[in-house]
ZAZA-537385 format. One record per residue: residue in three letters; z, y, x of N, C-alpha, C, O in turn. Coordinates in steps of 0.1 Angstrom, whole numbers, plus 5000, padded with zeros to 4 digits. Each point is the difference from the previous one (the first is absolute). Layout:
BEGIN
alaZYXZYXZYXZYX ...
***
This chain:
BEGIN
unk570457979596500050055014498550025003499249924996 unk500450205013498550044999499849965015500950035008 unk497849894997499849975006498950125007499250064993 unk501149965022499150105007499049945004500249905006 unk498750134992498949925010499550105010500050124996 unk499749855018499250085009499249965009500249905007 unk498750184994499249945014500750005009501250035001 unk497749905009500449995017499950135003499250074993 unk501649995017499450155004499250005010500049905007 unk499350214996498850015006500650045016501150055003 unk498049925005500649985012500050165005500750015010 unk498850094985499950155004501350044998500450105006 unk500549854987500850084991501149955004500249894997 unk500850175009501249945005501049904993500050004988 unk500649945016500849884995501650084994500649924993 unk499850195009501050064996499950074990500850014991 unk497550095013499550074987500049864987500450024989 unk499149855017500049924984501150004996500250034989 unk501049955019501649974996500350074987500349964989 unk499550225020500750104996498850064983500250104993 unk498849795006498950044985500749874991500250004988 unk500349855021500549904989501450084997500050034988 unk500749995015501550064999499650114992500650014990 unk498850055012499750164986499749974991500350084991 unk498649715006499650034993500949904990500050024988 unk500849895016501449924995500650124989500049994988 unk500650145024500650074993499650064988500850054992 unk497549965007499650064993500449894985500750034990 unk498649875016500449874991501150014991499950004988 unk501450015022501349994998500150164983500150014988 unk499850065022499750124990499749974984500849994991 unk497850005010499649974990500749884988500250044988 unk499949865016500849914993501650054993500649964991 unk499550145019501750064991499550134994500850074995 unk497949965004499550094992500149914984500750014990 unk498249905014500449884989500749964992499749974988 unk501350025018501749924996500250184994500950004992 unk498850065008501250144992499849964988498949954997 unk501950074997500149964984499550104990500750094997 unk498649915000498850104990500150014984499949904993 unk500350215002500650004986498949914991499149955005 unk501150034979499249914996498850094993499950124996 unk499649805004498250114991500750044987500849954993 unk498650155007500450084981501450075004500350084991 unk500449915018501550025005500050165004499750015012 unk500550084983500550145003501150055002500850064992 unk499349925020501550045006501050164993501150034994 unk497750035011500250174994500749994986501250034996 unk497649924997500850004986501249934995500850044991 unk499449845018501149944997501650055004501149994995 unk498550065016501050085005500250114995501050055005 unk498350034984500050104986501249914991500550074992 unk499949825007500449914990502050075008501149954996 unk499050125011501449995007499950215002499050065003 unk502349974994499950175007501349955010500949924998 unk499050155012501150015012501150084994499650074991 unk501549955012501050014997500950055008500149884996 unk501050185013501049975009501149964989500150024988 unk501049915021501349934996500850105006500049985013 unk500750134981500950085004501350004994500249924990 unk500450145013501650054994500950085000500949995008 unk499150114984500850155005501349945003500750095005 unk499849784995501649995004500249945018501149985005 unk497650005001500049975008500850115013500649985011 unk498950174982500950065008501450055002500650075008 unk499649874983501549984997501149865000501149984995 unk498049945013500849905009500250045013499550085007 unk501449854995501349965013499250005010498850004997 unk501550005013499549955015499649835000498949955002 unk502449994994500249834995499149964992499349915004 unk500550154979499650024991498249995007499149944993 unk500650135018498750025002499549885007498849965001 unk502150015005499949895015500149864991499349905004 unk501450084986499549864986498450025000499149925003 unk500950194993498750004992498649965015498949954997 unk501350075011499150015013500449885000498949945000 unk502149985001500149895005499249874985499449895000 unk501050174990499349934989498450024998499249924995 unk500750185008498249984999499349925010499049954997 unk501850025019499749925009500049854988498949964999 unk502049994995500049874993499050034991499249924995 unk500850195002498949944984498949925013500149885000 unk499050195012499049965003499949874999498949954997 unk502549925006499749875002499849964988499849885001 unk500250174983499949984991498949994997499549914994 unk499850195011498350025002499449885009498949944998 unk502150025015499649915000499349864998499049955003 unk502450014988499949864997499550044983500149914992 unk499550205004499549984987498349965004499449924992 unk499950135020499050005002499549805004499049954994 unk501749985014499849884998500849934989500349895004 unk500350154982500249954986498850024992499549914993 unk499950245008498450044994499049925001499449934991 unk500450085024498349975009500749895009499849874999 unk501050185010499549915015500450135008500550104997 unk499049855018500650095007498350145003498850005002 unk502250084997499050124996499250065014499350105000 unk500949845009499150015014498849935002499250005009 unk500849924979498549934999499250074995498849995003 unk501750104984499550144994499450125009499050075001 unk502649935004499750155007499249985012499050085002 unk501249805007499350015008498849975002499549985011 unk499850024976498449994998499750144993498850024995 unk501850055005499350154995499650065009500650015010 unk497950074989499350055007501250135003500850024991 unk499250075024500550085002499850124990500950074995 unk497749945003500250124988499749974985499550104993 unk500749825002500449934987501950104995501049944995 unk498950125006501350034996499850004983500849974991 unk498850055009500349984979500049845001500649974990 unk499349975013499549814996501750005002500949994992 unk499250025024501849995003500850094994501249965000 unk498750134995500750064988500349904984501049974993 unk498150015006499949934988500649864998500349944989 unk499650015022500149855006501950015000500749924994 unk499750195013501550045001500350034988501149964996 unk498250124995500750024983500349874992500949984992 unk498349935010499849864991500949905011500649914996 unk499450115020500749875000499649915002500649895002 unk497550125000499449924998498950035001499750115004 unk499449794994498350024992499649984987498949974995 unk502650074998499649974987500350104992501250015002 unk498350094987500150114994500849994990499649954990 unk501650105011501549944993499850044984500449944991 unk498850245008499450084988498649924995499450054990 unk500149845016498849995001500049824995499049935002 unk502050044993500449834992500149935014499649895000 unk500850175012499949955014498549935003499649905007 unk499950164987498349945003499750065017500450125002 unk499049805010499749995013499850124996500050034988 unk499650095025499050125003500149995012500550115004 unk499349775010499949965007498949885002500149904994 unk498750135014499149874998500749905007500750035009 unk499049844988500749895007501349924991500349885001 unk500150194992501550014991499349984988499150064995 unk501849795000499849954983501150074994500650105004 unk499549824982501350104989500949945009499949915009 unk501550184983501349995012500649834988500049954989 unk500550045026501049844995500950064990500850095004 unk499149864981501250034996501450035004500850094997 unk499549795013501349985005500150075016500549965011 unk498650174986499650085012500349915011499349905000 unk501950115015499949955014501449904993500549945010 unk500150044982501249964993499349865003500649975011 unk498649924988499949854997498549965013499250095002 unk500849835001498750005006498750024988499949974988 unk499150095022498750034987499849864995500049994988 unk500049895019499449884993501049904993499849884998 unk500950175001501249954993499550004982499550104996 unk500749814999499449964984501450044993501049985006 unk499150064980501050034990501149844999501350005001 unk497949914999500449904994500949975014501249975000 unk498150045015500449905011501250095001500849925005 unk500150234992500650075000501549864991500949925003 unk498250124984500949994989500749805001500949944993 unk498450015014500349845003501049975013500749905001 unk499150235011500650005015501349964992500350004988 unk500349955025501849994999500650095009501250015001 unk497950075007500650125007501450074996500150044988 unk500949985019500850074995500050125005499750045011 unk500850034976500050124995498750105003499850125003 unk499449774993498550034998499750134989499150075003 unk501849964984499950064992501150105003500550064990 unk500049975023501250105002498850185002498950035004 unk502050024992499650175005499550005011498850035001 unk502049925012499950065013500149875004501049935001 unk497250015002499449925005498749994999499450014990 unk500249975022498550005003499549854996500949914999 unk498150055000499249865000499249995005499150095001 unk501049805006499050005013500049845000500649934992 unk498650025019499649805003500650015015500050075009 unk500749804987500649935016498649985002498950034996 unk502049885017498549895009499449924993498850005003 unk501749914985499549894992499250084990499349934992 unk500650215007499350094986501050004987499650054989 unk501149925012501449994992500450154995500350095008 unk499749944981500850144999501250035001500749934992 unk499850155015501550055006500150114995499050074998 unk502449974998500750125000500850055010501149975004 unk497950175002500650015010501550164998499450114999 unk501649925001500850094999499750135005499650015012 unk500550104979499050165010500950045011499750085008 unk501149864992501550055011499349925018500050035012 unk499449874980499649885014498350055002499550015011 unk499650024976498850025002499750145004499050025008 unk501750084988499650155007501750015009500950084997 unk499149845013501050045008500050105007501250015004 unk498350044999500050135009500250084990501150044998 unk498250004998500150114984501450014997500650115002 unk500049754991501450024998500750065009500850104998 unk498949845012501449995009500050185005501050064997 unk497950035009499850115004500550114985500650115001 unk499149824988500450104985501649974999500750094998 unk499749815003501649995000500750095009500850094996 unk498749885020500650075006499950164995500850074994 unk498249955008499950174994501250014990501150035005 unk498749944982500950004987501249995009500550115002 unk500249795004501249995011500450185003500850084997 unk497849945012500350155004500150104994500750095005 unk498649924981500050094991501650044990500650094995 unk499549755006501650024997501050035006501150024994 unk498650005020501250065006500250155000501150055002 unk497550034996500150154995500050014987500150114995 unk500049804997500550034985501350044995501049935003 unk499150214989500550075000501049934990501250005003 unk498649964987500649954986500249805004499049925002 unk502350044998500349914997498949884993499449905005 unk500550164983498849924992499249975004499749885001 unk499550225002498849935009499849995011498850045003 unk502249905008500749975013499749844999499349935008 unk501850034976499949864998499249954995499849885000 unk499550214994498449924995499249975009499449894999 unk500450205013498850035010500649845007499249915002 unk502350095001500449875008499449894994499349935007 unk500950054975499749904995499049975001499749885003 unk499250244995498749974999499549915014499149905000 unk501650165010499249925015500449905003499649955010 unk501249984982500849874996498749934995499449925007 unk500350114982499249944992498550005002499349904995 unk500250205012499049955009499349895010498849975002 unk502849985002500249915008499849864993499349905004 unk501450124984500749854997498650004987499449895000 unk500150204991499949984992500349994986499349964991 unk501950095008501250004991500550134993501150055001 unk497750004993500750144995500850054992500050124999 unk500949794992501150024988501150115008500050124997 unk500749855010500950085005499450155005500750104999 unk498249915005499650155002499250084991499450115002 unk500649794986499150034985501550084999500150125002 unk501149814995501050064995500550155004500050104993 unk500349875025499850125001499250115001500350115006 unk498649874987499250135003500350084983499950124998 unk500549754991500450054987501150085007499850114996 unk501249895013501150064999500250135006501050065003 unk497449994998500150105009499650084989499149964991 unk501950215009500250044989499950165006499850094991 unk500449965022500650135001498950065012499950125003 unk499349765004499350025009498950104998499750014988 unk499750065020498550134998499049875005499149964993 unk501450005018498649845010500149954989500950044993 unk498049865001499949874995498549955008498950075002 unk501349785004499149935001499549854992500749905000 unk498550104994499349824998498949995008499050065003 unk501849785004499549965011500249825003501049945001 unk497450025000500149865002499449934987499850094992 unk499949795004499249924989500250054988501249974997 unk498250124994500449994986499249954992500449904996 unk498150144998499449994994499449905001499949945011 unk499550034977499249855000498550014994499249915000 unk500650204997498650054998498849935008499149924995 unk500950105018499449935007499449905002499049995007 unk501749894985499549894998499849974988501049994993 unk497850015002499449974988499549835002499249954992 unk501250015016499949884995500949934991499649924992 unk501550095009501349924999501150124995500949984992 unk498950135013501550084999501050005006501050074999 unk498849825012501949985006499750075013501249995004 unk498350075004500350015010499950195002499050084998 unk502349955008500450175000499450075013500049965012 unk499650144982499350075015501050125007501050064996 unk498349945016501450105010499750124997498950045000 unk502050054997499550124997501050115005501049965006 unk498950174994501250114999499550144995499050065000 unk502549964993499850134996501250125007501249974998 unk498550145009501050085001500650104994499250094999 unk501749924997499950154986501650055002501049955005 unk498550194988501550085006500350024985499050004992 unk502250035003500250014987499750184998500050105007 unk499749894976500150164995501149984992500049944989 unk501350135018501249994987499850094986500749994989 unk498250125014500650064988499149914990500549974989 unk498149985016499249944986501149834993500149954989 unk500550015023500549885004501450044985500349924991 unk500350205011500950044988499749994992501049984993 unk498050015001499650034985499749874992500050004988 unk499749905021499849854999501549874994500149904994 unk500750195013501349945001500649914986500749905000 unk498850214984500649964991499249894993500549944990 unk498450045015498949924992500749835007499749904994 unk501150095015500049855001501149924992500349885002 unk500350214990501349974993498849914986500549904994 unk498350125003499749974991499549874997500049934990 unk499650035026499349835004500749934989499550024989 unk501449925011500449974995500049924982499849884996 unk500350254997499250044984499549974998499949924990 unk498650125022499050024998498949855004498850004998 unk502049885008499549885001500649964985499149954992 unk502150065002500149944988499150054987499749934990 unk499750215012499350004994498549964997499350054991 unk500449885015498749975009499249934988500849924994 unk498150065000499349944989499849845001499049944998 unk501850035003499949855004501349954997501050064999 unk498849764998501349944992501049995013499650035011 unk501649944986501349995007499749945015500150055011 unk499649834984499749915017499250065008500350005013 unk498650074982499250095010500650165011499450065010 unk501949954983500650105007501650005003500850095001 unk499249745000501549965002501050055011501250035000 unk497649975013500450065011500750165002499250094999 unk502049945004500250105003499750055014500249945010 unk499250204988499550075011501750065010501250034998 unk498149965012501750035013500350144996499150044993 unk501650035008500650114996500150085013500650115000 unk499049845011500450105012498450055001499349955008 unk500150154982499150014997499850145008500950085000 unk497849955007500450145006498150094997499149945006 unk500650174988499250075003500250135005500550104995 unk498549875020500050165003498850065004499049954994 unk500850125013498250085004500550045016501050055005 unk497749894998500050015018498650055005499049974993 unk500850135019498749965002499649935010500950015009 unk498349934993499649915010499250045006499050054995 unk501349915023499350085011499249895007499150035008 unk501249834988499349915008499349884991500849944992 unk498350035009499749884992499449875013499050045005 unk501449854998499349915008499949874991500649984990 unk498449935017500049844995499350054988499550114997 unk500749754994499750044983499650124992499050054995 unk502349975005499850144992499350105004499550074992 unk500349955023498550085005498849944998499050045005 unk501049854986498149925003499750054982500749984990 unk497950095012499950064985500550024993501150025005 unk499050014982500950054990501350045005500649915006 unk500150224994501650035007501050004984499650074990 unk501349885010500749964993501050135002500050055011 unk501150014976500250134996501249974995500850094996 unk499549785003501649974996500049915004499049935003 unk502350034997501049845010501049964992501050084998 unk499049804995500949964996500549835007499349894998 unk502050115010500249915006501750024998500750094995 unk499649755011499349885007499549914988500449994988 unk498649935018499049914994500849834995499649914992 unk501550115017500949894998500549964986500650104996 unk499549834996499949994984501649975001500750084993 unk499849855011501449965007500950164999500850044991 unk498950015017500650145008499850084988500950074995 unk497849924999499750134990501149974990500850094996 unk499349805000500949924985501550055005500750064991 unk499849935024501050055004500750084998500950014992 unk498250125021500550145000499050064992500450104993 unk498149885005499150074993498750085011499449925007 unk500450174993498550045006500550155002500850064993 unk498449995020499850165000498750044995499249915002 unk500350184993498850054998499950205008500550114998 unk498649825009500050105008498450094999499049965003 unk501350174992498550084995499750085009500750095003 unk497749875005499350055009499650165000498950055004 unk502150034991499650124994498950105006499450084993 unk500449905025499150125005498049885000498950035001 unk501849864997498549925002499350004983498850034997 unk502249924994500050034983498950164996498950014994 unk502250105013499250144994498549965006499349974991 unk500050015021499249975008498949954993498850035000 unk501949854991499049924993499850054990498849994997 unk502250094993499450034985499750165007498849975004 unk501350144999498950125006498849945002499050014993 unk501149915016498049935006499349954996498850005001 unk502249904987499149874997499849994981499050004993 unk502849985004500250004985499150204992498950014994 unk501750065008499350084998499050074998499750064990 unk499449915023498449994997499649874995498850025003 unk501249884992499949894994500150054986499249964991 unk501750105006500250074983499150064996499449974989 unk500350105019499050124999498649995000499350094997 unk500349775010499049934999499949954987499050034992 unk502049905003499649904990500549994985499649934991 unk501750185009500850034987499150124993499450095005 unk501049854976499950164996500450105007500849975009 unk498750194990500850075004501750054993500950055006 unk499049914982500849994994501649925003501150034996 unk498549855014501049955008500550075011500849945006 unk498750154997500250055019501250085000500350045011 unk500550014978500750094999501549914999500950074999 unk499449775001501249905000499849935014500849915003 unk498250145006500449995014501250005006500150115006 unk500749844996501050075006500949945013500949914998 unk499050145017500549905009501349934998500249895006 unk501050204983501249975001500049834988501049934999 unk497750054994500249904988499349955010500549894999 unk498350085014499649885010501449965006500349885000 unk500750225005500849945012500749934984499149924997 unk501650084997500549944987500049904999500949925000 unk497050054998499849845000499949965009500249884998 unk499650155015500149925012501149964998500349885000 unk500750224999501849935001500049874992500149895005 unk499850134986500349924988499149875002500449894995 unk498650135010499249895001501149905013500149885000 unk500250175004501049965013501249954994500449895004 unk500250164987501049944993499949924995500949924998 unk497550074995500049894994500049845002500049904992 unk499850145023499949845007500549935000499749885001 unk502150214994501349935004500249924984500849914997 unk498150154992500649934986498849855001499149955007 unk501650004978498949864997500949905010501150025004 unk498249894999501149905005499149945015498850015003 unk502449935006499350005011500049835004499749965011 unk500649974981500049844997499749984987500550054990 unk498049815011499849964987501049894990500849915004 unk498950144983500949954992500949875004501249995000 unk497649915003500149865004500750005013500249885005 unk500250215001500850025013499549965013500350065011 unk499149864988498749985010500050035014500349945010 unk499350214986499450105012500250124996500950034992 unk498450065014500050115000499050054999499149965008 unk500450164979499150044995499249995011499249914999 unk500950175010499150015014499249905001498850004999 unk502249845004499449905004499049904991499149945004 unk501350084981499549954989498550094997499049944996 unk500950155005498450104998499249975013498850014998 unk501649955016499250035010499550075003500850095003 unk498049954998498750065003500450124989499950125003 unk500649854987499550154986501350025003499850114995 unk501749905010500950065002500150104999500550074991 unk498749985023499850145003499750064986500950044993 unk498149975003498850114997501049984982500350104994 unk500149754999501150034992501050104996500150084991 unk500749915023501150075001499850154997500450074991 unk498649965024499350134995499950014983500950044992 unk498449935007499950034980501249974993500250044989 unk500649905018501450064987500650115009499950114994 unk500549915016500350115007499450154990500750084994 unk498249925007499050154996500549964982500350094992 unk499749815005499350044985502449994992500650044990 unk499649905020501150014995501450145005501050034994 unk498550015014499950165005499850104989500850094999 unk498349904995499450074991500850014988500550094993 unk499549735004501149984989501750055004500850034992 unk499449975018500950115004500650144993501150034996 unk497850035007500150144999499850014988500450114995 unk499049804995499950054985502050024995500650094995 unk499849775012501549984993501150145007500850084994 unk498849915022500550085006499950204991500850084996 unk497849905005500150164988500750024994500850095001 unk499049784985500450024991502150034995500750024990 unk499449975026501649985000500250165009500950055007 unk497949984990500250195009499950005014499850115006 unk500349775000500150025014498850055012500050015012 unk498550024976499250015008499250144994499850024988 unk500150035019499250194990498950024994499650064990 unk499549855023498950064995499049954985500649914994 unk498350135002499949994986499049815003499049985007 unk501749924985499149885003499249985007499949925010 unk499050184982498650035008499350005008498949965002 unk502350115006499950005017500049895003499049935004 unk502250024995500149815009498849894994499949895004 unk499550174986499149884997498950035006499549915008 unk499850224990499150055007500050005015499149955007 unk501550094995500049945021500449905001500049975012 unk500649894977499849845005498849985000499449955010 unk499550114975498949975003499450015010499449905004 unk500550225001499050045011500249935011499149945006 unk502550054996500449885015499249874994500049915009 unk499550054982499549884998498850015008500049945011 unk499150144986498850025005500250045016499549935009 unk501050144992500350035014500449835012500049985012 unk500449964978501149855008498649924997499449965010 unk500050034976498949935000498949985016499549895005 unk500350245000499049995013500849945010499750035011 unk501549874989500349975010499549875004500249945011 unk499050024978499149864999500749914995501250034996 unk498149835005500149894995501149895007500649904995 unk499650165017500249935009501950055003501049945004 unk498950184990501650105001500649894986499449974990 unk502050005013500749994989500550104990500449964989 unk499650215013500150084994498350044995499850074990 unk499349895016498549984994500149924991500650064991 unk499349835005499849914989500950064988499650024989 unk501750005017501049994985499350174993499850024988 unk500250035019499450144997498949964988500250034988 unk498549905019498949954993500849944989499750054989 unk501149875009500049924988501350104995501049934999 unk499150174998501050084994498850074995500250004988 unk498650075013499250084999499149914989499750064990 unk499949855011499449934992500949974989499650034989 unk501449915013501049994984500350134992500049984988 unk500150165018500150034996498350104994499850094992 unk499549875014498950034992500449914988500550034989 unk499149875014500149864987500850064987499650014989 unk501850025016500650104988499950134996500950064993 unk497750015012500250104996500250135007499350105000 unk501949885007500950105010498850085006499850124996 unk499349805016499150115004498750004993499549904996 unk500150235002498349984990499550115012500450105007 unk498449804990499050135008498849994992499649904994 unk500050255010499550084991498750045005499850065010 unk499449914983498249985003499850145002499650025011 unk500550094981499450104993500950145013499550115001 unk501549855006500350075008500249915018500350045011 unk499649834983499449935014501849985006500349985012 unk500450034981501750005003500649924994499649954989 unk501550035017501249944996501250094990500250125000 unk500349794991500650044987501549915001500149885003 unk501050194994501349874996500150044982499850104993 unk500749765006500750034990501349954999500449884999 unk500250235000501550015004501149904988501149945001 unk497950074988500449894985500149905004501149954996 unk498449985010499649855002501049945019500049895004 unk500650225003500249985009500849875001499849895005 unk501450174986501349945003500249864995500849925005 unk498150044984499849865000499349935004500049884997 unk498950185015499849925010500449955014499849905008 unk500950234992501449945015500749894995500249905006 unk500150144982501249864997499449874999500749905003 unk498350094992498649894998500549955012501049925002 unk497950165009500349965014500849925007499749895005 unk501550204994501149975009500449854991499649895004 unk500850114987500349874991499249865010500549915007 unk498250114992498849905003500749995014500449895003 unk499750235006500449985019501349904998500049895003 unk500850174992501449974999500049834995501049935003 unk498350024990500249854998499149915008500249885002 unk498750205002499449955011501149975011500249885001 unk500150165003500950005014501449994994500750045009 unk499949924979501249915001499249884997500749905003 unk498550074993499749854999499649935011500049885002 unk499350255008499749925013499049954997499849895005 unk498950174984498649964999499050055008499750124998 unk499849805009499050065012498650014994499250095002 unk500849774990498850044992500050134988499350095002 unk501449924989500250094997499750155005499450084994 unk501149955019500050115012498350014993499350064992 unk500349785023498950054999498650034991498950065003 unk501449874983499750034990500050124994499150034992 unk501850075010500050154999499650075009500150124998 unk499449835014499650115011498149974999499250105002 unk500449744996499050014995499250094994498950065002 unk502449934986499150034987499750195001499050074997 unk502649995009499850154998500150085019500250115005 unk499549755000499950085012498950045006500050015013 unk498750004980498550025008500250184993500450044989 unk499050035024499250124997498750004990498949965004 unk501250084986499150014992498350085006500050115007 unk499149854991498850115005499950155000499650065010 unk500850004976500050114997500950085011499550095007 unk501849874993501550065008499649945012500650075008 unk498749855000499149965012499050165007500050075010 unk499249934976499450115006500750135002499950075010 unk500849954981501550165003500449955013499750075011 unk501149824989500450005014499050065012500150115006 unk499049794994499250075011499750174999500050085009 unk499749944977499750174999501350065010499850105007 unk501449854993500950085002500149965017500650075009 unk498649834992500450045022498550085000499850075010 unk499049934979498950135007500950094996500749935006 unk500050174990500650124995501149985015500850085002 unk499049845004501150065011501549944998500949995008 unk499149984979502049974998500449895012499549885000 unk501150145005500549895008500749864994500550044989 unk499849845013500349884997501650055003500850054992 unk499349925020501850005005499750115016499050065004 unk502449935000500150045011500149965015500049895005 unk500050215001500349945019500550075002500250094991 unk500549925024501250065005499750045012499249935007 unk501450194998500050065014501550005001500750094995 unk499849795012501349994999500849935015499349915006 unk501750114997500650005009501350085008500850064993 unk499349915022500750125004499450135003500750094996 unk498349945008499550104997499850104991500150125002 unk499449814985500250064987501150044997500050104993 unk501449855011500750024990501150105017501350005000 unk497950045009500750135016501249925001501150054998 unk498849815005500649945002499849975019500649925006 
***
């Protein structure tokens, strides 16, 4: 607190005139001090360029004009709920985001741009390193645990359901750690997103997702999402689809357990959605064939297995904070999935977005030219699919019965899974070809997994599709697969050596995670998850050339003449 000092005033000079110079000069005071307080980017910190790391986008849909009156009045009423998603993702991130915003100078608009991309003050493309002065590295266990909460004082609490999805941690009065329920800690959020979903269901056109939308605002409440995991598997005929409310666990890199709020809105494309239909009869086979001994793929995958292609018009919470994610495979429930099985749902208008902008000039930067001609968007959307499929193989309880993969890896879960997901995707489509069901010539699908490697690689250290990316890219250097080439300053495959290093791979993921070795995990993310120097400096060559990282959105009712 600054203390004013002033003379006596002089007797010439009126006693009001002093009033009305101490009150100007308070204010002046006052002024200055919230000049102060604005929050000022960090030295070496170039906004401009970082905001080069993202191209804008709109979220559109040519089927939007071809909904209902009803049909339109869901969708208005559903983008109202994503916002509380944005909500309460923002105190799961940071904290509450008016301590942010309302320290931004009025004309700082890039700082508050940027601040709103991340969610934070922490650069999500950027290993969440501050670009905010004032701001240390981000808490692992981002706004999920108190900051001063220790690993050990966590793992000793008797708190109940301290290690549940949907629970906050926080200290009573005594400093004691509690688990507090998100139904009871973002009460308002819930209770306002239910009701909506309530209303959105009553102009829902289709049955199906009538009773989903009900369940879902059930489960908001209580916390209890099995029954509206089910029904959203059972929705089968609907154009609406929503995800909406806790999924992901990305978020917390401390521990893994705790799900962040998120939504996605998407309208289906039936004719791409057709073409998908015959690939789910295969799940099945295709876990028994899996390179690994018996116990490791004892589990059978659910058979109410569904792929289709949607585009998506809204992204909030999670899935809007850096990196945008291009396929969905849910529910996350290991229970449910073993059940009825998983939908995988392909982001088709955000997907093309990313390989035009991003995979493509990325090629062309850094491949022979001799690769640029096995480009091909129809062998990206493939592996995205498949990569999505693949979630549902390998097993989702360790051998010892224990737990659940999830809960046995912690911290390396994430960024695991990812890596059998991608690399067992891949092994996919070799078997999948080979039985005719897929056209294009190998080539293609290996050559644009590569490139998505590189392209996933810039999503940092800190992305769980960043790491596994990095340690796919280094193993397969290790074997061979990628060579790069001094004499033209490029990247080379060799297509010889591929197929026995997916299988390598996946083998190594796959008994990692039925044995439920954490060390293990993290012993392979160690060893093949650092960006090497050389592919350090490409990276950077490739945000001076302009390529963008990921995307942003101009999205809404507006966008979408709603």
């Amino acid at each position: 607190m600054k203390t004013i000092r002033t003379c006596r005033p002089h007797r010439s000079i009126p006693h009001w005139l002093w009033l009305l110079f101490l009150v100007g000069l308070l204010m002046s005071c006052q002024r200055s001090d919230q000049r102060q307080d604005h929050l000022q980017v960090r030295q070496g910190v170039d906004l401009k360029k970082r905001m080069q790391q993202y191209v804008r986008v709109p979220l559109t849909s040519t089927v939007v004009p071809m909904l209902s009156d009803s049909q339109k009045q869901v969708l208005r009423i559903l983008l109202q709920a994503a916002t509380w998603m944005d909500t309460i993702f923002w105190h799961q991130a940071f904290g509450d985001p008016d301590s942010l915003f309302g320290r931004i100078h009025p004309d700082s608009t890039a700082l508050r741009e940027y601040i709103a991309i991340n969610y934070g003050p922490w650069d999500r493309l950027q290993n969440d390193s501050p670009f905010v002065e004032g701001f240390g590295p981000k808490p692992l266990g981002a706004n999920f645990y108190p900051t001063d909460m220790r690993v050990e004082e966590f793992e000793k609490s008797t708190a109940k359901d301290k290690a549940s999805l949907y629970t906050m941690i926080r200290r009573d009065d005594e400093g004691n750690l509690i688990a507090i329920p998100y139904h009871e800690y973002f009460q308002e959020a819930t209770e306002k997103t239910a009701a909506l979903l309530r209303q959105a269901a009553a102009w829902a056109t289709t049955p199906a997702l009538r009773h989903y939308l009900e369940l879902r605002s059930r489960a908001l409440l209580t916390d209890d999402y099995r029954e509206s995991d089910r029904a959203w598997l059972d929705m089968k005929d609907n154009i609406i689809d929503v995800v909406i409310g806790p999924i992901e666990t990305y978020e917390d890199r401390l521990f893994g357990y705790k799900a962040a709020h998120e939504c996605y809105i998407l309208l289906k494309d039936t004719v791409w959605s057709s073409r998908l239909k015959r690939f789910a009869q295969y799940l099945p086979k295709l876990q028994r064939n899996l390179p690994v001994p018996p116990a490791y793929k004892r589990e059978t995958p659910g058979r109410d297995v569904e792929l289709n292609a949607y585009d998506v018009i809204y992204y909030a919470g999670h899935c809007n904070a850096g990196p945008k994610t291009i396929a969905i495979n849910l529910p996350n429930d290991e229970a449910v999935q073993l059940e009825k099985g998983t939908r995988r749902l392909q982001l088709k208008n955000v997907m093309k977005y990313k390989f035009d902008s991003i995979l493509v000039p990325i090629a062309h930067q850094l491949f022979d030219t001799s690769l640029l001609r096995w480009l091909d968007f129809d062998a990206f959307f493939a592996n995205t699919m498949f990569h999505e499929v693949a979630h549902g193989l390998g097993i989702k309880y360790t051998l010892d019965g224990k737990s659940t993969v999830r809960e046995a890896l912690r911290q390396h879960a994430s960024a695991i899974e990812e890596g059998k997901a991608d690399i067992l995707g891949i092994y996919m489509i070799k078997q999948l070809h080979d039985k005719g069901e897929l056209s294009l010539d190998l080539r293609s699908y290996y050559t644009t997994f590569i490139a998505s490697i590189f392209r996933s690689i810039r999503f940092g250290a800190t992305s769980a599709h960043g790491i596994a990316n990095t340690v796919r890219f280094n193993f397969f250097v290790e074997k061979g697969v990628i060579q790069f080439d001094r004499a033209c300053n490029c990247y080379r495959i060799d297509f010889s050596t591929f197929e026995d290093a997916v299988r390598e791979l996946s083998q190594r993921i796959l008994l990692i995670q039925g044995d439920g070795d954490a060390e293990a995990a993290g012993q392979l993310i160690q060893r093949y998850g650092k960006i090497p120097p050389q592919l350090q400096t490409q990276l950077q060559q490739l945000s001076e050339q302009g390529i963008p990282v990921d995307l942003i959105f101009d999205q809404g009712a507006d966008v979408l003449g709603l």
